[in-house]
N, C-alpha and C positions, 0 to 999 in steps of 0.2 A: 504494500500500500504506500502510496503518496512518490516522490518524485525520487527517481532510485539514484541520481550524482547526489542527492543532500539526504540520502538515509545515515545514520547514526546506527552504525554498528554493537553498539553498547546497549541503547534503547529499545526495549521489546513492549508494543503496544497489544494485548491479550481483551480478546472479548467472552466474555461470561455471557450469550444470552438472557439465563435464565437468573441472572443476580446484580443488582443494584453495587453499584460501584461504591459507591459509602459503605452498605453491609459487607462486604468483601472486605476494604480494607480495615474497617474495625475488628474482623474475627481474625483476620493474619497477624493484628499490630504487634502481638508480643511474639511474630514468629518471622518478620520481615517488614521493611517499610515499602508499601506498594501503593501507591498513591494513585488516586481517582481524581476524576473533573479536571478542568482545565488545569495543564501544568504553569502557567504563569500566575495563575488565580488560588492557589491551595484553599481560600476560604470559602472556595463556592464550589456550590455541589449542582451550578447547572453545567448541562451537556457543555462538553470541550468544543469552543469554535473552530480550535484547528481541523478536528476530527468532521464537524460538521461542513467543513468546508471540500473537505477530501471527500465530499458524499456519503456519511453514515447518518441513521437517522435519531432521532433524539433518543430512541429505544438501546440502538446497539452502542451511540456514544454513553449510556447512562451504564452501560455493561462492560465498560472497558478500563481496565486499569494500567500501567506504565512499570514494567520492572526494567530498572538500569542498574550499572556495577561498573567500577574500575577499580585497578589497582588496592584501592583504599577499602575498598567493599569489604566487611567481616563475612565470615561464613555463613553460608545459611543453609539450613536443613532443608531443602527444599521437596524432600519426601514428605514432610511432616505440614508442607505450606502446602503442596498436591493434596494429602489427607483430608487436611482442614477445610481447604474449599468441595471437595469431594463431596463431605459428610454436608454441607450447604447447598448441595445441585439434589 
């Protein structure tokens, strides 16, 4: 998705259909930081403009959350962050 000379190899944009990008990242918070809604906006929980701009619709941008990492990134269990949104589908 979106324009592939200016994709960010680091940044993975993930859609959940069936889950509210708010409830997702509050059930992971003690297990990863995975942030919802627009990423320049963290306090608002409407649909991401960039995402709506790219053609999603307010349903699949409300279902989408952003996991990125470099260098700096601590580990994360990410069996245990699959688990968790698992037991929430």
């Amino acid at each position: 998705m979106g324009d592939q000379p200016s994709v960010m190899a680091h940044v993975l944009n993930v859609l959940f259909p069936a889950l509210d990008d708010h409830a997702l990242t509050v059930a992971v918070k003690d297990l990863s930081a995975m942030p919802g809604g627009p990423a320049c906006i963290s306090s608002s929980y409407a649909p991401s403009h960039v995402l709506k701009a790219m053609g999603t619709s307010d349903d699949e941008a409300n279902g989408c959350v952003r996991i990125s990492w470099c260098h700096l990134t601590p580990e994360v269990d990410w069996g245990a962050v699959a688990a968790r949104i698992g037991s929430l589908l």
